[in-house]
C-alpha positions in Angstrom: 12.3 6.6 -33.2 13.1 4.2 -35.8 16.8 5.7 -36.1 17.0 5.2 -32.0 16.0 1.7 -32.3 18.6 0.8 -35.4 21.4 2.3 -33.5 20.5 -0.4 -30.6 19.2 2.1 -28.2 15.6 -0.1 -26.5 12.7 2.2 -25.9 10.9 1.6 -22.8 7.0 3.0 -22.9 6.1 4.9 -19.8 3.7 4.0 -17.0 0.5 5.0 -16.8 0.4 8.0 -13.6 -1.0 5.8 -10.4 -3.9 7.3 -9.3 -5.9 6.9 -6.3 -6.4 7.2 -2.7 -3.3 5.3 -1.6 -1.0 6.6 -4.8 2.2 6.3 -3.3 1.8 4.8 0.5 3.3 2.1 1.4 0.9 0.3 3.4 1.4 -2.1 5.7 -1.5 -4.5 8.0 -1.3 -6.3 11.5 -3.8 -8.1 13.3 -7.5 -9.4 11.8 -9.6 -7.4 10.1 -13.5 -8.4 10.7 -14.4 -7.1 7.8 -12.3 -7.3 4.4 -9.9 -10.7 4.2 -6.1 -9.9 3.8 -6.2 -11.1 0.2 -9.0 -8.6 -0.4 -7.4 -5.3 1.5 -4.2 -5.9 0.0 -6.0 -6.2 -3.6 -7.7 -2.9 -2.8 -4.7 -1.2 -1.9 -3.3 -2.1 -4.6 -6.5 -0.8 -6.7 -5.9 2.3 -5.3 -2.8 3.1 -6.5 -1.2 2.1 -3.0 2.1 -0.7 -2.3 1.4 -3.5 0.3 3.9 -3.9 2.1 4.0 -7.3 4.3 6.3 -6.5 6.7 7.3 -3.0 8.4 10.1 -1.1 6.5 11.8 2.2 6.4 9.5 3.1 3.4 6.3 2.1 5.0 4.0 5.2 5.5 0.6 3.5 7.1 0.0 0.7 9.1 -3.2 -0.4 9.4 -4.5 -2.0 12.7 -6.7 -5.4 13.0 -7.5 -7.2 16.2 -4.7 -8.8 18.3 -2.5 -7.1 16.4 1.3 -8.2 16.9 4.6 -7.1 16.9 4.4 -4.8 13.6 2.2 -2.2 15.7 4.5 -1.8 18.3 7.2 -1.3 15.9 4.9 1.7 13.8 4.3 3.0 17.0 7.6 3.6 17.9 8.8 4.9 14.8 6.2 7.4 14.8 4.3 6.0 11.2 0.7 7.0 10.8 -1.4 4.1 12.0 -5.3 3.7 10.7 -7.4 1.7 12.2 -9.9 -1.0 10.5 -12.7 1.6 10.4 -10.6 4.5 9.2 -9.6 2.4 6.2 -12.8 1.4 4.9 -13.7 4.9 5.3 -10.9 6.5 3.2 -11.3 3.6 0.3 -15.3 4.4 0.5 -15.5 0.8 1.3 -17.6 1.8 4.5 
């Protein structure tokens, strides 16, 4: 290691594994949750292992639906992207 690092080659440590419900989804919200804030969904996603996504992109995998929500549902929808509603979240992140 030592004789890596003299001959100017940097060592990068690897990440921890991500674990958790959402490990790998990209995760996306629309509308208003009742229930959890933005701030605090996005934090749990997050938590569990999961990448918020604000907007809809080629790499989202889940959209989660609020009340009145807007444009970005109508978008999942027709691309085909898994959609959960508010209830169905809680319920996978044991949150309900």
């Amino acid at each position: 290691m030592k004789n890596l690092e003299k001959a100017g080659i940097e060592l990068i440590p690897l990440k921890e594994k991500v674990r958790g419900v959402l490990a790998g989804f990209n995760v996306c919200l629309t509308g208003t949750l009742s229930s959890i804030s933005r701030q605090r969904a996005k934090e749990v996603i997050e938590n569990e292992g999961g990448h918020f996504n604000s907007e809809i992109t080629s790499s989202t995998n889940i959209v989660v639906v609020g009340a009145n929500p807007g444009s970005k549902y109508q978008k999942a929808r027709e691309r085909g992207m898994e959609i959960w509603d508010e209830e169905k979240f809680l319920r996978k992140l044991s949150l309900k």
